[in-house]
C-alpha positions in Angstrom: -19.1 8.4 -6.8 -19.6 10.0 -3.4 -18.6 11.6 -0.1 -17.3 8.6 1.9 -16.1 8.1 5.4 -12.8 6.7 7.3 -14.9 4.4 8.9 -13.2 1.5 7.3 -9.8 2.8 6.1 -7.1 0.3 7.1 -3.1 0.7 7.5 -0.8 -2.4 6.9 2.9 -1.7 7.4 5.3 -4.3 5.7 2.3 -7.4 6.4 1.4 -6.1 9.9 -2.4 -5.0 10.4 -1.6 -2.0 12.8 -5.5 -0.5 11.9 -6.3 -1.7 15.7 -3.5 0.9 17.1 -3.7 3.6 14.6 -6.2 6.2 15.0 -5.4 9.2 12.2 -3.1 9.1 9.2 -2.0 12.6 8.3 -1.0 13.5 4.9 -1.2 10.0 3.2 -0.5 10.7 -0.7 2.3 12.7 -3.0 3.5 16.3 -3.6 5.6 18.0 -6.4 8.2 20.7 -6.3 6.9 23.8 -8.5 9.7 25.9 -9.7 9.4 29.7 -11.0 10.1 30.1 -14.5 8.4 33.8 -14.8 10.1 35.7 -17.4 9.9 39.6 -18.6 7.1 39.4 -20.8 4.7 37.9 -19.1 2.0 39.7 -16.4 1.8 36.4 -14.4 3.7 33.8 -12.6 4.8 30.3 -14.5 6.2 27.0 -13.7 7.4 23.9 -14.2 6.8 20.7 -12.5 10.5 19.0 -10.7 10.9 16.2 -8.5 7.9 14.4 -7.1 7.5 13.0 -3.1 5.2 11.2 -0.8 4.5 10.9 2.5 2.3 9.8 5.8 1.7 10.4 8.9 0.5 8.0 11.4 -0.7 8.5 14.9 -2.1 5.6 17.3 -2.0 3.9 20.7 1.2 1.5 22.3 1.2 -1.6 21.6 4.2 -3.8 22.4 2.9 -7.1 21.0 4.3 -9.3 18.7 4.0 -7.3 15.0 1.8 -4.5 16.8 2.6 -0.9 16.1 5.7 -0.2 18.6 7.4 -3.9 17.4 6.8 -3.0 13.7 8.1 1.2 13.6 10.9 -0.1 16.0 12.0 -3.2 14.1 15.6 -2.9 13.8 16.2 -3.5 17.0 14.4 -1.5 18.6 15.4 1.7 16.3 14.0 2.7 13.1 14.2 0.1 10.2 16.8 0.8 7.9 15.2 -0.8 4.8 11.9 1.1 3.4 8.6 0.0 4.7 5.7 -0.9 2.4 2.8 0.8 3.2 -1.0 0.3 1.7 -3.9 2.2 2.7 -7.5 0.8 1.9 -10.0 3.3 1.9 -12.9 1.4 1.4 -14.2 -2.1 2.4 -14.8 -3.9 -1.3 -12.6 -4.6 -4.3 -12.0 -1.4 -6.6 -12.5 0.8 -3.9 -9.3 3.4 -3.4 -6.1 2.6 -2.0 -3.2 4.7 -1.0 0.7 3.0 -1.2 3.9 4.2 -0.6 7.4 2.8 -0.5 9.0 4.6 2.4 11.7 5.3 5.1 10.6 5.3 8.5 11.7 9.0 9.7 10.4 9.1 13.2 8.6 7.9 15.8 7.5 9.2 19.3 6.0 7.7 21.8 4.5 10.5 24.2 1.4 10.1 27.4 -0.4 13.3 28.7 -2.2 13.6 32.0 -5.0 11.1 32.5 -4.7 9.7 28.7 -3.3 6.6 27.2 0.3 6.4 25.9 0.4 7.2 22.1 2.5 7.3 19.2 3.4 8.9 16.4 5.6 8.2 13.2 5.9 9.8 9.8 7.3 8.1 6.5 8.6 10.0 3.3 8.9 8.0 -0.2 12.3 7.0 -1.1 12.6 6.6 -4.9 8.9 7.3 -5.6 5.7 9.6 -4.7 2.7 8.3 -3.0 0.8 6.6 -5.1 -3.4 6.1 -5.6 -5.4 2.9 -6.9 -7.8 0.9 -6.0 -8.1 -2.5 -3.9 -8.1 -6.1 -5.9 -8.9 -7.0 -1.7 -11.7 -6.4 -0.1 -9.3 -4.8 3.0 -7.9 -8.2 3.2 -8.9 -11.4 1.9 -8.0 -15.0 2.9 -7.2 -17.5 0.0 -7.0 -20.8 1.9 -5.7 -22.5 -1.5 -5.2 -21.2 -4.6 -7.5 -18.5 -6.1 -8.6 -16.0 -8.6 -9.9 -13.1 -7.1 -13.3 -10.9 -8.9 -11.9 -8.8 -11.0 -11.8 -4.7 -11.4 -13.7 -3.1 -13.9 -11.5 -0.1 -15.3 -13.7 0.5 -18.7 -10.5 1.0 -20.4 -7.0 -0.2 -20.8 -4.2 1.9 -20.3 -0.6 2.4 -21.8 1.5 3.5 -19.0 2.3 0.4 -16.7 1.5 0.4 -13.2 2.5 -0.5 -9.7 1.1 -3.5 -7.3 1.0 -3.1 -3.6 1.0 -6.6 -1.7 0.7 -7.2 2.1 0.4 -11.0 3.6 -0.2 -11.1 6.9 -0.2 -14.7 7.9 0.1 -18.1 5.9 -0.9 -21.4 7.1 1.3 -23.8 5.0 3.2 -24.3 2.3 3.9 -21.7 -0.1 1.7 -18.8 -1.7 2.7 -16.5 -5.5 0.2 -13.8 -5.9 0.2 -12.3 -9.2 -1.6 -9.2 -11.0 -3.4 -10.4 -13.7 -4.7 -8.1 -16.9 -7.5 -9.1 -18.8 -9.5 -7.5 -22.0 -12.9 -9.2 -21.9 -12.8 -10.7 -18.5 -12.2 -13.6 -19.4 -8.3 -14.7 -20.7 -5.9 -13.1 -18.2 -2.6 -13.0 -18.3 -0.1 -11.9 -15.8 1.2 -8.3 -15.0 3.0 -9.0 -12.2 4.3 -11.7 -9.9 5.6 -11.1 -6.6 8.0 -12.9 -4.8 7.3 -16.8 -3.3 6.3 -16.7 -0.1 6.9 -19.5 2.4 5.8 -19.4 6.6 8.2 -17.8 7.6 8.7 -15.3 5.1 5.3 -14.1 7.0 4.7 -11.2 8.3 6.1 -9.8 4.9 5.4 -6.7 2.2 6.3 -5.9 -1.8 6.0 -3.3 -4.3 6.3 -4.1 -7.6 6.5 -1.9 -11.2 5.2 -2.6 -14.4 5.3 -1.1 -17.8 3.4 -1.1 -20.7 -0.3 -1.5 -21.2 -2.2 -2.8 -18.5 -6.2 -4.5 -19.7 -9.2 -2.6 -18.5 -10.1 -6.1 -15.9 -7.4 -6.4 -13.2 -7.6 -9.0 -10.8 -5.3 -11.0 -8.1 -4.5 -14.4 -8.6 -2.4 -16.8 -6.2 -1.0 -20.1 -6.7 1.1 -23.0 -5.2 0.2 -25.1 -2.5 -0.6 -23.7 0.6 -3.4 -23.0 2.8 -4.9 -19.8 4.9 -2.6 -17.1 2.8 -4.0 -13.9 4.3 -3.3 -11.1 1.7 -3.9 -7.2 0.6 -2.7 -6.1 -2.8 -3.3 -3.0 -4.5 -2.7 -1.7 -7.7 -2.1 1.7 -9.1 -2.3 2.5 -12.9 0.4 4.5 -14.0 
């Protein structure tokens, strides 16, 4: 592993690709309350883990095009969305490279212009019902499966016992319509699915999805879709429990 740069982080917001109006994210990820549980005897400070959280913060430049960064954080018309917005985070161009996801509601947003400068926004999410959560990409950013597809799977040396949670974006689809699974495998070869989003039709598009799993989850992961369609633009994400 190394040091890596932003240069290509990406941001999609419930199936829109806003990484051409964003410039920063702030805070992308999860935090815990601590609470004192210090008694008498002791000389220093204890506590206990309570309620976990996540949040983001996103700045960027107006754009009032169609599923652009003003139409999507002002989607209820024109207001905040009521319902929670998913949110995945690639932080690295390839498959298994690290992902950020939250399932969030939409807590502000600002649009603001200072002397000689472009107009710019700004709009922060907090996690409603879960933490921000970090795994790695079965996308490479996103991919296009113009009929159905088994994507390369990720490597994770071992299984695990916990479950897991899949992050799915599709952007656009051509025809017909797309289900994208997460599929578990122990040898790379026989997979079988961990999870199976919802069927997606044209114009279900733009459109976003988290889904949770439990119980063990292979040490290959990989995306699959199926159906008949064509051009299904996707990003999906998965984060081991």
């Amino acid at each position: 592993m190394a040091i890596i740069s932003g240069l290509n982080v990406r941001l999609y917001v419930q199936g829109n690709d806003l990484s051409g109006d964003a410039n920063a994210l702030d805070g992308a990820g999860y935090s815990v309350e601590n609470f004192d549980t210090t008694v008498l005897n002791q000389a220093a400070v204890s506590r206990i883990q309570g309620r976990s959280d996540g949040s983001i913060s996103v700045d960027g430049f107006f754009d009032n095009a169609s599923n652009k960064i003003h139409d999507t954080f002002t989607s209820n018309s024109g207001k905040l969305p009521t319902a929670d917005q998913v949110i995945l985070v690639p932080l690295g161009a390839s498959v298994g490279d690290n992902m950020v996801g939250i399932s969030a509601k939409e807590a502000d947003y600002n649009v603001s212009r200072s002397q000689g400068s472009a107009i710019t926004v700004t709009s922060s999410f907090n996690g409603n019902g879960v933490g921000g959560e970090f795994g790695e990409m079965l996308t490479a950013h996103d991919d296009t499966h113009s009929s159905a597809t088994d994507g390369t799977a990720v490597d994770n040396s071992a299984s695990s016992s916990n479950g897991g949670s899949g992050y799915l974006q599709i952007m656009s689809l051509g025809s017909g319509s797309v289900v994208i699974k997460v599929q578990e495998s122990s040898d790379n070869i026989t997979f079988t699915d961990l999870t199976t989003f919802s069927t997606v039709g044209t114009s279900d598009v733009p459109t976003a999805e988290r889904t949770v799993m439990s119980g063990s989850v292979g040490r290959y992961i990989r995306v699959q879709s199926s159906g008949t369609f064509t051009d299904a633009k996707i990003a999906v994400g998965f984060a081991r429990f």
